[in-house]
N, C-alpha and C positions, 0 to 999 in steps of 0.2 A: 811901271805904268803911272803911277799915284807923281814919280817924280817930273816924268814927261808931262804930266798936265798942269802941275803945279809952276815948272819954267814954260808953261805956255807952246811946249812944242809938240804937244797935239790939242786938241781944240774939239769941237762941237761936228767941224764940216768932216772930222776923220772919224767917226760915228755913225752907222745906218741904224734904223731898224728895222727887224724885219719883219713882221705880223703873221707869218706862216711857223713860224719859229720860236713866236711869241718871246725874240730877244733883240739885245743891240752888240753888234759885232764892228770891230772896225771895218770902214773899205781899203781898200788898197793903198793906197798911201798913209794909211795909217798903222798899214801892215809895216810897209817898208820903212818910217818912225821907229816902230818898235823892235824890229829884228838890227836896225844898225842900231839901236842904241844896246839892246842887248850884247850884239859884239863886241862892240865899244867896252862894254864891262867887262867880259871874261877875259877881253887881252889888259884889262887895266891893273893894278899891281896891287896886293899890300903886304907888311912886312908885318914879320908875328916870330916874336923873339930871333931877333937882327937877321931872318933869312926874306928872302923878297919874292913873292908867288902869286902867278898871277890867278885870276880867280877863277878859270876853265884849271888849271893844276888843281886848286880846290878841290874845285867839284868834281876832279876825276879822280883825285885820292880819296874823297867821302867815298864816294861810288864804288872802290875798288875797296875800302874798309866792310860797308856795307854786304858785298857781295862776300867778302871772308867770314863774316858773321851766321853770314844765313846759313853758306856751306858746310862751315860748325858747328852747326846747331846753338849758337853761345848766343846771348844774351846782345842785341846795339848798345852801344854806347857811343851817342854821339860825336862830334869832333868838337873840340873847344880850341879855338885860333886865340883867345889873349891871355 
């Protein structure tokens, strides 16, 4: 989010508030901002000791570690990529 605002590609008018709610939520086009930049990122790549993964593989091998852990009963231990 922080980097979308930062290149300017969301802005102040993709912002409501809403006083019932007593918050500020994006409107709709700043929904659709956010969820393609999001996709943008899980299909984009990085390489962590010479293999190439893109970052939804990531987050779906954390998730599938995560879930081993629990079912274990063992201790998390994080993933470390570098």
């Amino acid at each position: 989010m922080f980097s979308l605002i930062n290149r300017n590609q969301l802005n102040k008018s993709h912002f409501q508030y809403e006083e019932e709610k007593e918050g500020v939520y994006l409107n709709i086009e700043g929904k659709r901002i956010v969820i393609e930049a999001f996709k943008k990122k899980l299909n984009s790549t990085i390489t962590i000791k010479n293999y190439s993964y893109t970052y939804e593989k990531l987050l779906e091998r954390e998730v599938k570690h995560y879930q081993k852990m629990i079912m274990d009963d063992q201790k998390y231990k994080p993933y470390k990529y570098f």
